[in-house]
DRENTORKOL-3810 file (N, C-alpha, C; in nm, 4 decimals):
REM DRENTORKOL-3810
@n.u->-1.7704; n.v->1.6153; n.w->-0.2241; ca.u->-1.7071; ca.v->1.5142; ca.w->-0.1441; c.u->-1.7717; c.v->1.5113; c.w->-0.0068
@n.u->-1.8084; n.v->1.3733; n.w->0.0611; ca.u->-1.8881; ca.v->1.3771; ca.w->0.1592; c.u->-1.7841; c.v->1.3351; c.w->0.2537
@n.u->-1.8157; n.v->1.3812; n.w->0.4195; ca.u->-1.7126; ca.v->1.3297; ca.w->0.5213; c.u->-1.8116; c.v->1.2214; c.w->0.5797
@n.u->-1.8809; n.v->1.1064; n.w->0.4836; ca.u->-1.9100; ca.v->1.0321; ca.w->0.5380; c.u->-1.7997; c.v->0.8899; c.w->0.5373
@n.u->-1.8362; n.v->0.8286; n.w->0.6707; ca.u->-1.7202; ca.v->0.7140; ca.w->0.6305; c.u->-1.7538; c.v->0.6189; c.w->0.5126
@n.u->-1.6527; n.v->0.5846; n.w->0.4543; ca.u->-1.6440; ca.v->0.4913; ca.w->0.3702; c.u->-1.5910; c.v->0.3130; c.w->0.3595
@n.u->-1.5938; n.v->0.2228; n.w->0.3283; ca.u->-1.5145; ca.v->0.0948; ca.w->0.3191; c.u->-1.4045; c.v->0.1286; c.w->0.2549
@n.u->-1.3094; n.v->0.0271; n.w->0.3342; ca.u->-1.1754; ca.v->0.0395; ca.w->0.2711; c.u->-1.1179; c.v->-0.0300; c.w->0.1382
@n.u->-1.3193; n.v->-0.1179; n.w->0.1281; ca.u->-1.2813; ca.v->-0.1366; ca.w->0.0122; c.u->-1.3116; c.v->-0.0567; c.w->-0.1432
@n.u->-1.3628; n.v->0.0546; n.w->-0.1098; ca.u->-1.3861; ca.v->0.2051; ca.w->-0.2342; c.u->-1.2269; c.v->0.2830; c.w->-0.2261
@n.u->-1.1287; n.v->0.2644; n.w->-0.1437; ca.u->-0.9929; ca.v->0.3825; ca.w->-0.1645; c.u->-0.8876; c.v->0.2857; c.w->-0.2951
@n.u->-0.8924; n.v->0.3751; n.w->-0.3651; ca.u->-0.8184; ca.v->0.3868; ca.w->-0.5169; c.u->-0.6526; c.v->0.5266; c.w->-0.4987
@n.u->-0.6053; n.v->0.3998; n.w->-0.5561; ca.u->-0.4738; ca.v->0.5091; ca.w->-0.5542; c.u->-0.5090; c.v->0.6260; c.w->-0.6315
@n.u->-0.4318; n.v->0.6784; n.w->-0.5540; ca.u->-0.4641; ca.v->0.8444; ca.w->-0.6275; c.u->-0.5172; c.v->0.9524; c.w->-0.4738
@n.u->-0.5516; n.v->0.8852; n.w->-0.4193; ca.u->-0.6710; ca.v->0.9783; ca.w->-0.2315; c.u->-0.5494; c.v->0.9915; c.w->-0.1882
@n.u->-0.6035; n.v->1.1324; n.w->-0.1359; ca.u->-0.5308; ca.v->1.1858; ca.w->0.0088; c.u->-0.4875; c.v->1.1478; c.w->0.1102
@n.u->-0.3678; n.v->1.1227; n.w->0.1345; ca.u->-0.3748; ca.v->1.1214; ca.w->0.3286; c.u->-0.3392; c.v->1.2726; c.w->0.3670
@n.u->-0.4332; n.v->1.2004; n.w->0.4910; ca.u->-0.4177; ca.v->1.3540; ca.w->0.5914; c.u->-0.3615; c.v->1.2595; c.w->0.6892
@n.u->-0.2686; n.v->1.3651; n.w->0.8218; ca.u->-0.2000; ca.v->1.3322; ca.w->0.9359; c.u->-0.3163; c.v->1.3438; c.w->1.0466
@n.u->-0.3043; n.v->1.2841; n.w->1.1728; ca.u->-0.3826; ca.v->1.2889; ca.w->1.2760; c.u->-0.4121; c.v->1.4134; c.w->1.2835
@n.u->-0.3313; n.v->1.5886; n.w->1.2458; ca.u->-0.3716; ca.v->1.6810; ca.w->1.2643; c.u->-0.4476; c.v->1.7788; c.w->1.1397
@n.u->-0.4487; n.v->1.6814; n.w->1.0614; ca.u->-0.5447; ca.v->1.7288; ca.w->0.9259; c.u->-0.4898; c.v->1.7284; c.w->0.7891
@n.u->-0.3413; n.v->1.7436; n.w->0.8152; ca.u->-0.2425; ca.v->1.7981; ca.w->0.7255; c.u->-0.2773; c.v->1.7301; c.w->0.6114
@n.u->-0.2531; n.v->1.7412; n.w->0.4802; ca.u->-0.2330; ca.v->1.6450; ca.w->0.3500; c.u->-0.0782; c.v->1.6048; c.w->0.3679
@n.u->-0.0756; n.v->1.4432; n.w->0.3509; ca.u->0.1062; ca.v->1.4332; ca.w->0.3405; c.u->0.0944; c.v->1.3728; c.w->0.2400
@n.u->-0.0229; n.v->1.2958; n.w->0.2014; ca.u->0.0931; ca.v->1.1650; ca.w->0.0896; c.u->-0.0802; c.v->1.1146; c.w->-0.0196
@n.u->-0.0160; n.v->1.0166; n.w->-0.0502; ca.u->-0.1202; ca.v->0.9761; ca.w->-0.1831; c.u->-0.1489; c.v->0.8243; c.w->-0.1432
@n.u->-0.2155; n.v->0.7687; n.w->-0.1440; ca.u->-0.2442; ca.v->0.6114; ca.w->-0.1782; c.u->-0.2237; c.v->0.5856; c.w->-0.2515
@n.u->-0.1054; n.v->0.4871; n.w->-0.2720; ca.u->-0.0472; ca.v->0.4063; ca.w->-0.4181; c.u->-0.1572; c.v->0.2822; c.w->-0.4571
@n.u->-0.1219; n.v->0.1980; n.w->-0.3299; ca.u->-0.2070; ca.v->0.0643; ca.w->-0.3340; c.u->-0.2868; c.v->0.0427; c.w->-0.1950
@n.u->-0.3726; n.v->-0.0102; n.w->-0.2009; ca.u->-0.4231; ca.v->-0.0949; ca.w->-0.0614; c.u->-0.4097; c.v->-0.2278; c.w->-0.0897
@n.u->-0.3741; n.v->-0.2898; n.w->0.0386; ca.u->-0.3333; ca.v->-0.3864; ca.w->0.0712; c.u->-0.4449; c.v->-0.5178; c.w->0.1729
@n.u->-0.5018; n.v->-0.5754; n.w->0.1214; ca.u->-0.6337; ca.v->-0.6759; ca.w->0.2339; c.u->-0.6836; c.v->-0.7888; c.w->0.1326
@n.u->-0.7760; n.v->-0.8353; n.w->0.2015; ca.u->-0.8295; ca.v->-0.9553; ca.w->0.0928; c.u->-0.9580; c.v->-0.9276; c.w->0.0987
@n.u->-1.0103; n.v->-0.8804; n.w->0.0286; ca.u->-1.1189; ca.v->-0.8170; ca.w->-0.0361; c.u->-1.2513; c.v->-0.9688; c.w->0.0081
@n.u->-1.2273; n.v->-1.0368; n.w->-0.0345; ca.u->-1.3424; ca.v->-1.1627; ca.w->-0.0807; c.u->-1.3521; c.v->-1.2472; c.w->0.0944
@n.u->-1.2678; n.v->-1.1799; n.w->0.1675; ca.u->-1.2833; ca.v->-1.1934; ca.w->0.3277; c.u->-1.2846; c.v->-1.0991; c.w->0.4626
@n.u->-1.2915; n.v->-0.9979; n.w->0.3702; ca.u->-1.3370; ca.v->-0.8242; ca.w->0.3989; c.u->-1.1911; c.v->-0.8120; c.w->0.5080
@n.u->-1.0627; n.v->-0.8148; n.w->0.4549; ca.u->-0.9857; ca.v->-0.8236; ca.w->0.5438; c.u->-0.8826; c.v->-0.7090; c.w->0.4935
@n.u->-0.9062; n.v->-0.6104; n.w->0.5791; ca.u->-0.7844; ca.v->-0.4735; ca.w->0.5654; c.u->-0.6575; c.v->-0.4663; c.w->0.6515
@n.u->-0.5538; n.v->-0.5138; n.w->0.5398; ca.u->-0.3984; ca.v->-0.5232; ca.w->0.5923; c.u->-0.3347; c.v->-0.3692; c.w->0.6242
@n.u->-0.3956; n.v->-0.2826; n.w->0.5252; ca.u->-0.3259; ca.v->-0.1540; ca.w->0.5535; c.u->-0.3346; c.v->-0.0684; c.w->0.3982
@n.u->-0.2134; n.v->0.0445; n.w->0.3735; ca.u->-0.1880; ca.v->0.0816; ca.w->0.2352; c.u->-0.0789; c.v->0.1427; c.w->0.2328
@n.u->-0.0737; n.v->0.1405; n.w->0.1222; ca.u->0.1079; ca.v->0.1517; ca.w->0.0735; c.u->0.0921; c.v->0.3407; c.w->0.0434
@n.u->0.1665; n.v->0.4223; n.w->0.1314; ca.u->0.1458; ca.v->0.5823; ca.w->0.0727; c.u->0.3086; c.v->0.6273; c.w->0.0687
@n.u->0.2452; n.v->0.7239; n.w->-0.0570; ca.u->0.3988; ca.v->0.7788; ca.w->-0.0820; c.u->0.3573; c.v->0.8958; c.w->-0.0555
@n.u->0.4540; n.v->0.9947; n.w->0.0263; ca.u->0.4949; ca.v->1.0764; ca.w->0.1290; c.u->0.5152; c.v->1.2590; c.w->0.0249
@n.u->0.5758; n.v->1.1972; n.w->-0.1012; ca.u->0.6410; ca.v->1.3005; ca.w->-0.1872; c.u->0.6252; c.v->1.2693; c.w->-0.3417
@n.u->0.6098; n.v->1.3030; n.w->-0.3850; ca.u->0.6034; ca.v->1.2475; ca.w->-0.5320; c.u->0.7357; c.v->1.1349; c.w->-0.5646
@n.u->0.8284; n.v->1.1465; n.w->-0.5775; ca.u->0.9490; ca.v->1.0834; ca.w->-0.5553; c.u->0.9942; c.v->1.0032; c.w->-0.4550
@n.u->0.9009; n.v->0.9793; n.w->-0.3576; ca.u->0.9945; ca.v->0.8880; ca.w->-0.2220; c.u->0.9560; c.v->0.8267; c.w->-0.2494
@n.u->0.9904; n.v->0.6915; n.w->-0.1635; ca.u->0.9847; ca.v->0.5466; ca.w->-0.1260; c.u->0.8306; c.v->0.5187; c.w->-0.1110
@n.u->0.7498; n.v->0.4320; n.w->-0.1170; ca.u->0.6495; ca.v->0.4349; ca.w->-0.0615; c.u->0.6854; c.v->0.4016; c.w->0.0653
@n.u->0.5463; n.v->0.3723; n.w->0.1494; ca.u->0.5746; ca.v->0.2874; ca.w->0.3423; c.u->0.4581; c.v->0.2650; c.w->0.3314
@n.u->0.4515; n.v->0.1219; n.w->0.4213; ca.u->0.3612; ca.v->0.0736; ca.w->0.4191; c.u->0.2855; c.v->0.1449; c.w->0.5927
@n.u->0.1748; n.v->0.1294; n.w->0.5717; ca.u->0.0933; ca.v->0.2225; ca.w->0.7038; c.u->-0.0204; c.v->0.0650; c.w->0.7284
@n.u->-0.0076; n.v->0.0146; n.w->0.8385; ca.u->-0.1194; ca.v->-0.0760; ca.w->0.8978; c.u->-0.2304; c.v->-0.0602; c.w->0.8890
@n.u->-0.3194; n.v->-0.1103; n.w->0.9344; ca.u->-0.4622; ca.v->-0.0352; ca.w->0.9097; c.u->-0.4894; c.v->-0.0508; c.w->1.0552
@n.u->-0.4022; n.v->-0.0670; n.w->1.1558; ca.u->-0.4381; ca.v->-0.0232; ca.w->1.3191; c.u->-0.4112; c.v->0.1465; c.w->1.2958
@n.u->-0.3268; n.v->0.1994; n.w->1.2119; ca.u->-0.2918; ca.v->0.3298; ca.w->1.2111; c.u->-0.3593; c.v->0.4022; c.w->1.0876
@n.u->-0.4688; n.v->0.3708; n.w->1.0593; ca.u->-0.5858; ca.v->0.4173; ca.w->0.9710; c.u->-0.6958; c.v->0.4773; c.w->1.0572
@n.u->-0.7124; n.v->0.6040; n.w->1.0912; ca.u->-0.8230; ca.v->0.6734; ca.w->1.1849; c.u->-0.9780; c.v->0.6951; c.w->1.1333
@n.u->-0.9757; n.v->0.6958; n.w->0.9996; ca.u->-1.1055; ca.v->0.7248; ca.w->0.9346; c.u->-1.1035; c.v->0.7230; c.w->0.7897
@n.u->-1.1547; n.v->0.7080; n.w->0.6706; ca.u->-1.1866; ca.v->0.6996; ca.w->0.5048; c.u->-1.3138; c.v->0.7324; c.w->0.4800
@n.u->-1.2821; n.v->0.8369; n.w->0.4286; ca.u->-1.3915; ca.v->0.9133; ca.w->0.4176; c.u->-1.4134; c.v->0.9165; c.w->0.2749
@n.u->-1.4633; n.v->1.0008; n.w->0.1237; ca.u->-1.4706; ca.v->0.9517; ca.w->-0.0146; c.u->-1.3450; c.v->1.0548; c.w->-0.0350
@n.u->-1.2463; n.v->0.9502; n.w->-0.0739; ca.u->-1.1058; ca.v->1.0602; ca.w->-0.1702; c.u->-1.0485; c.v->1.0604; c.w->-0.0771
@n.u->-1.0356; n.v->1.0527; n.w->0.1033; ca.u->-0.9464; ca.v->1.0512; ca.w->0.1699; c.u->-0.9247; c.v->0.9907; c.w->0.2565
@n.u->-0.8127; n.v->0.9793; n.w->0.3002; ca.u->-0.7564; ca.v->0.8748; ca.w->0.4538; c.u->-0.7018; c.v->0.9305; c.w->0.5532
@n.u->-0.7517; n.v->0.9356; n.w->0.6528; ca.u->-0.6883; ca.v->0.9938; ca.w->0.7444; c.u->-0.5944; c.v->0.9011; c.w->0.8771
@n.u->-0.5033; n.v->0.9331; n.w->0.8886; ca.u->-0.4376; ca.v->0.8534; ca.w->0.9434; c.u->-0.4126; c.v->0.8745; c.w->1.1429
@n.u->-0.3768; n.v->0.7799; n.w->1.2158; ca.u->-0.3466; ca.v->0.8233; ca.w->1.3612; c.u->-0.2155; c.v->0.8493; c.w->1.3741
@n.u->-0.1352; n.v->0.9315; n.w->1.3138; ca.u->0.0119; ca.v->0.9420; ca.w->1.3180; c.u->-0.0005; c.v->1.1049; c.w->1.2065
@n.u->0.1013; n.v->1.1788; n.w->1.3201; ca.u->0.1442; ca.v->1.3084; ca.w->1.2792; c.u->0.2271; c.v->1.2806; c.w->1.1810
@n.u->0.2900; n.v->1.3683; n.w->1.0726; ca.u->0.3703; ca.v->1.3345; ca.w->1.0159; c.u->0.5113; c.v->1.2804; c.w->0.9754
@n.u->0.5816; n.v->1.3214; n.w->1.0722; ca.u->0.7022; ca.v->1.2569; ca.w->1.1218; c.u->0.6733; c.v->1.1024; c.w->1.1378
@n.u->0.5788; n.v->1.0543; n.w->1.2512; ca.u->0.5535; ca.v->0.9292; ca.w->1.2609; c.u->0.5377; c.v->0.8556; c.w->1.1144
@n.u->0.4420; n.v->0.9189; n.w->1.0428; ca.u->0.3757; ca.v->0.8661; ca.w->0.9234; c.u->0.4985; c.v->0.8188; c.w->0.8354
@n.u->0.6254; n.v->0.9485; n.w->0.8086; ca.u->0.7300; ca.v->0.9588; ca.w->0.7237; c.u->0.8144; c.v->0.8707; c.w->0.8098
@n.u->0.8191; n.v->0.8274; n.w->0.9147; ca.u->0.9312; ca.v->0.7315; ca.w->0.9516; c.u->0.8907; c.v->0.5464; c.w->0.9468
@n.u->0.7952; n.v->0.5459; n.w->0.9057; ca.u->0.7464; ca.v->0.3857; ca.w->0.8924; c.u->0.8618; c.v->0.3666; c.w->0.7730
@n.u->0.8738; n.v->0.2358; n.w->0.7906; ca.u->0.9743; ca.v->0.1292; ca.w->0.6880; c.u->0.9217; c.v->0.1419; c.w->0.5265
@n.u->1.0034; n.v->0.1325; n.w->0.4717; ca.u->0.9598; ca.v->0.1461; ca.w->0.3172; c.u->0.8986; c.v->0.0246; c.w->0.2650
@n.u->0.8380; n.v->0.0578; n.w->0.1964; ca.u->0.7418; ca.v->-0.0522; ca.w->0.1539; c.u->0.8449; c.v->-0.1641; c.w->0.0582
@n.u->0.7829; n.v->-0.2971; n.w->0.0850; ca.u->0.8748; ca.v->-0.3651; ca.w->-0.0065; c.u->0.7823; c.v->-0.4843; c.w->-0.0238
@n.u->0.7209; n.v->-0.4933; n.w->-0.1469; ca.u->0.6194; ca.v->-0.5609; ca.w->-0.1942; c.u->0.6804; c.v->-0.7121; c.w->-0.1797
@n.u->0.6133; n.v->-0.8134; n.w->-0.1204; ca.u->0.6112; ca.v->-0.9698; ca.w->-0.0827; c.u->0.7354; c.v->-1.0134; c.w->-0.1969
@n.u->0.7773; n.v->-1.1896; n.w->-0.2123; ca.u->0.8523; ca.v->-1.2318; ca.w->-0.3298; c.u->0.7337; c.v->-1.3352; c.w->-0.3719
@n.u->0.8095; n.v->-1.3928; n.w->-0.5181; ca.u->0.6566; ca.v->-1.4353; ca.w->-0.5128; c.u->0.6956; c.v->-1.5513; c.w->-0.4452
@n.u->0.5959; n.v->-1.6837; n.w->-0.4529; ca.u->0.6191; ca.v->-1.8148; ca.w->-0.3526; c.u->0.5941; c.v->-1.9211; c.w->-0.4911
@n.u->0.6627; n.v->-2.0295; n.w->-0.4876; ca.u->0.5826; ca.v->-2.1207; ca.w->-0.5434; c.u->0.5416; c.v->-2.2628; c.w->-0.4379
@n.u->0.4412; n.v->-2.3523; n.w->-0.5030; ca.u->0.3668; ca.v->-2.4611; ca.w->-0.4205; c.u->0.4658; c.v->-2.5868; c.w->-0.4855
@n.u->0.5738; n.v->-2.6923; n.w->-0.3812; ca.u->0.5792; ca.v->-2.7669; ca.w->-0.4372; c.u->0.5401; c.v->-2.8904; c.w->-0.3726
@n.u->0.4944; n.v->-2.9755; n.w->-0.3969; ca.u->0.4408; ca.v->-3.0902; ca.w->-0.3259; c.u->0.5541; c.v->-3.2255; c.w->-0.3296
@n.u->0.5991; n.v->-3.2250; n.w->-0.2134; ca.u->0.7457; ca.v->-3.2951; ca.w->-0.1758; c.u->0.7508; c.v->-3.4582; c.w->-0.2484
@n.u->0.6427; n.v->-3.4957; n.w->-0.2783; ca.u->0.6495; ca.v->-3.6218; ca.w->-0.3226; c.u->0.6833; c.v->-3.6651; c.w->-0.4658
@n.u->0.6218; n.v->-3.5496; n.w->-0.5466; ca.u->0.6893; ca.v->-3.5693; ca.w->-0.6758; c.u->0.7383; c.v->-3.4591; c.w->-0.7349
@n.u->0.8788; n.v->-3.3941; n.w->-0.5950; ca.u->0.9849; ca.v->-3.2774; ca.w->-0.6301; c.u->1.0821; c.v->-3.3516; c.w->-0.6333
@n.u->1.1830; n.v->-3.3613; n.w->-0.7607; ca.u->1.2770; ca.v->-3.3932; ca.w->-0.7288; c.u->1.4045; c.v->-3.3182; c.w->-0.6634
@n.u->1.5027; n.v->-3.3230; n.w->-0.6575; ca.u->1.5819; ca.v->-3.2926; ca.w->-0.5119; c.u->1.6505; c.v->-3.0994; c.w->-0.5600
@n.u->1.6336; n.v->-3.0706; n.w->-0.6716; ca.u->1.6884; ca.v->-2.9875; ca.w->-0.7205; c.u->1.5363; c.v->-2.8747; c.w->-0.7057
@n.u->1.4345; n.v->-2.9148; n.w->-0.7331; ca.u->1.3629; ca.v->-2.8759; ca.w->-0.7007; c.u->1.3180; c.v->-2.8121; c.w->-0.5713
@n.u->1.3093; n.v->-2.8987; n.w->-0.4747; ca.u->1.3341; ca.v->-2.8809; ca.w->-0.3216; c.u->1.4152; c.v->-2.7714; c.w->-0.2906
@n.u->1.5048; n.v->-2.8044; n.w->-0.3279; ca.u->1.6095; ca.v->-2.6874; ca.w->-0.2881; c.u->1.6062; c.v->-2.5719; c.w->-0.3447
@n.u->1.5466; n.v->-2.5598; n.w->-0.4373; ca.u->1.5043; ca.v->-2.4260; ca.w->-0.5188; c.u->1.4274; c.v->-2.3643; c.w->-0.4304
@n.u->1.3102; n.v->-2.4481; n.w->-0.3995; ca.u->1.1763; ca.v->-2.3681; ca.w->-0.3043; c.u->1.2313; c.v->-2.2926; c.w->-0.2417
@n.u->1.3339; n.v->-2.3050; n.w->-0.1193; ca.u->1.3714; ca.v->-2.2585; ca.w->-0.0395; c.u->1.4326; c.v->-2.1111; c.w->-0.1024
@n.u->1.4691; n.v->-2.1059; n.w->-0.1872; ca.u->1.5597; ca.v->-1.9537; ca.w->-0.2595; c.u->1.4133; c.v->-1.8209; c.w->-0.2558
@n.u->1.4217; n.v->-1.7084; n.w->-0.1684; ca.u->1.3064; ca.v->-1.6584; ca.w->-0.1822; c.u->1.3272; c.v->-1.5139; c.w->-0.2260
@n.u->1.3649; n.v->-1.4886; n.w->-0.3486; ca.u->1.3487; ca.v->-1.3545; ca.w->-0.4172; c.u->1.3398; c.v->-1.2351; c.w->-0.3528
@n.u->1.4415; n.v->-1.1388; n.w->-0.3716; ca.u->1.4385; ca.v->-1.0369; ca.w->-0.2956; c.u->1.3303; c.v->-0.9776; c.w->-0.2841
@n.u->1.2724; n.v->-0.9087; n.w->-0.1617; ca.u->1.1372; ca.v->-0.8320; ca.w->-0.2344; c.u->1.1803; c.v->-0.7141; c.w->-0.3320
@n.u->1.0783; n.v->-0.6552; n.w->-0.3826; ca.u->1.0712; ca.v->-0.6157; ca.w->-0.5172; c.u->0.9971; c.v->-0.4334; c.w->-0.4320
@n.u->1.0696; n.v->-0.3324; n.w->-0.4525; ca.u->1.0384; ca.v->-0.1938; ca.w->-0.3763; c.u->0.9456; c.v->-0.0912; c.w->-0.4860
@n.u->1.0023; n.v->-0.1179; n.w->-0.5939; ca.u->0.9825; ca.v->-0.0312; ca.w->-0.7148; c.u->0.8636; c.v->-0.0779; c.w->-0.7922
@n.u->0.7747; n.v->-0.0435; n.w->-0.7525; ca.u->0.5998; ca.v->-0.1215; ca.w->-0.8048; c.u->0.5346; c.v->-0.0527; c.w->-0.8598
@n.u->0.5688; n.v->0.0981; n.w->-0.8604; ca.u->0.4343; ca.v->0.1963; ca.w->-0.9090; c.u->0.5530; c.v->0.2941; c.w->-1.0400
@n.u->0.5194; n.v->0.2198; n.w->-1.1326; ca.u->0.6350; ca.v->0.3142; ca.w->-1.2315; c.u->0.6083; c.v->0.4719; c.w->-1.2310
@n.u->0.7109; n.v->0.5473; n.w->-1.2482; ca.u->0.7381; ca.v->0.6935; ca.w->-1.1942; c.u->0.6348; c.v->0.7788; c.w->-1.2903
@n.u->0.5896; n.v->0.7400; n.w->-1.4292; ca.u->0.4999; ca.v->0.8079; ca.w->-1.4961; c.u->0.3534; c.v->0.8231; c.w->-1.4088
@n.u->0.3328; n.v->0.6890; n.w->-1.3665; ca.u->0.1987; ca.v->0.6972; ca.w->-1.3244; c.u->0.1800; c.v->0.7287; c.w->-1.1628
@n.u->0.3114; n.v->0.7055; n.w->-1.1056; ca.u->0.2918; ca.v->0.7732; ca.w->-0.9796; c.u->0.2661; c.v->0.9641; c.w->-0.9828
@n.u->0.3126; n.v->0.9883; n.w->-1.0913; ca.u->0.3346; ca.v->1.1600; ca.w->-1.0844; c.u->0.1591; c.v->1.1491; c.w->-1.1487
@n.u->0.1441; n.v->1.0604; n.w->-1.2176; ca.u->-0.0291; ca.v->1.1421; ca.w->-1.3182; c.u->-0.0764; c.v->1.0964; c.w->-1.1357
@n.u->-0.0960; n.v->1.0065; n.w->-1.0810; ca.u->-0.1987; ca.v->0.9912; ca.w->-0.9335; c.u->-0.1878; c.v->1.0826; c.w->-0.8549
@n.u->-0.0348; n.v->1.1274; n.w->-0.8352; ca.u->-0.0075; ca.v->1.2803; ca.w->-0.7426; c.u->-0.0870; c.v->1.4274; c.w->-0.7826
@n.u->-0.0914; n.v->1.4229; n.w->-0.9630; ca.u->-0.1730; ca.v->1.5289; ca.w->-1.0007; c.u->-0.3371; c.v->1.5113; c.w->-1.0031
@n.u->-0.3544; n.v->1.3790; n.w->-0.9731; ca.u->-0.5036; ca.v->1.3701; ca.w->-0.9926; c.u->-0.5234; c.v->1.3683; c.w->-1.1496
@n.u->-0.4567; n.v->1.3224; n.w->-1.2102; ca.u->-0.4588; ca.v->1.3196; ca.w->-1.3555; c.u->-0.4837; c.v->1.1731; c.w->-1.4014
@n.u->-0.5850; n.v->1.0616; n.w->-1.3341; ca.u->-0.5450; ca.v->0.9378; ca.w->-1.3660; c.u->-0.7232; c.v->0.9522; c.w->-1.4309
@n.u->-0.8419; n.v->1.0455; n.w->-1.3832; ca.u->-0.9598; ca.v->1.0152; ca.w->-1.4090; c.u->-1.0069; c.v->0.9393; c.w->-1.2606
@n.u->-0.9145; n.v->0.8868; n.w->-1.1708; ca.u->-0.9477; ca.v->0.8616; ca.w->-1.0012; c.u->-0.9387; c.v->0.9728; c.w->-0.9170
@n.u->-1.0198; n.v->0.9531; n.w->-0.8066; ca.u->-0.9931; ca.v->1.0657; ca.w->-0.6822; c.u->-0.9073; c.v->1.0079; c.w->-0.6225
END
């Protein structure tokens, strides 16, 4: 494993975070950006095998190196970000030929959705058991 930096677009769930002071706390579930406009929103890390994920910015991303992330937040900081709660979805309706029941549907916007990484495969990524770093 090299401590050279890496793009944020090579981190695969399953990598390390480390805390601003080196520590290992958590795993990368998902990353979060738009790839095809080289744009890094952040990543979703879970803290414990069992917790919540939280979502971490990518202003609070210090370095990615191959297999790990290191973050600008000690751990406390890291463990107190908001729990992750994946978008709802949206649909497109074009007002001219919606009729009125329609319209009013758009507006209804689905709770977000928290529970994204089913518990089998979050525990094989925690062990490094997926065939990913």
């Amino acid at each position: 494993m090299s401590n050279d930096p890496v793009s944020w677009l090579v981190v695969q769930p399953g990598w390390k975070v480390e805390s601003v002071e080196g520590d290992e706390i958590g795993r990368v579930e998902e990353v979060a950006g738009d790839s095809s406009a080289d744009i890094f929103d952040g990543l979703v890390v879970a803290f414990s095998m069992f917790a919540k994920p939280r979502f971490v910015a990518a202003e609070q991303v210090a370095g990615i190196t191959d297999g790990r992330v290191k973050l600008a937040l000690d751990r406390a900081s890291a463990e107190a970000l908001p729990a992750y709660a994946e978008p709802g979805e949206s649909i497109e309706v074009g007002p001219e030929k919606a009729g009125i029941m329609t319209r009013l549907e758009s507006d209804v916007v689905p709770a977000p959705r928290t529970e994204h990484i089913p518990l089998l495969r979050r525990i094989l990524l925690w062990f490094g058991l997926t065939g990913r770093r």
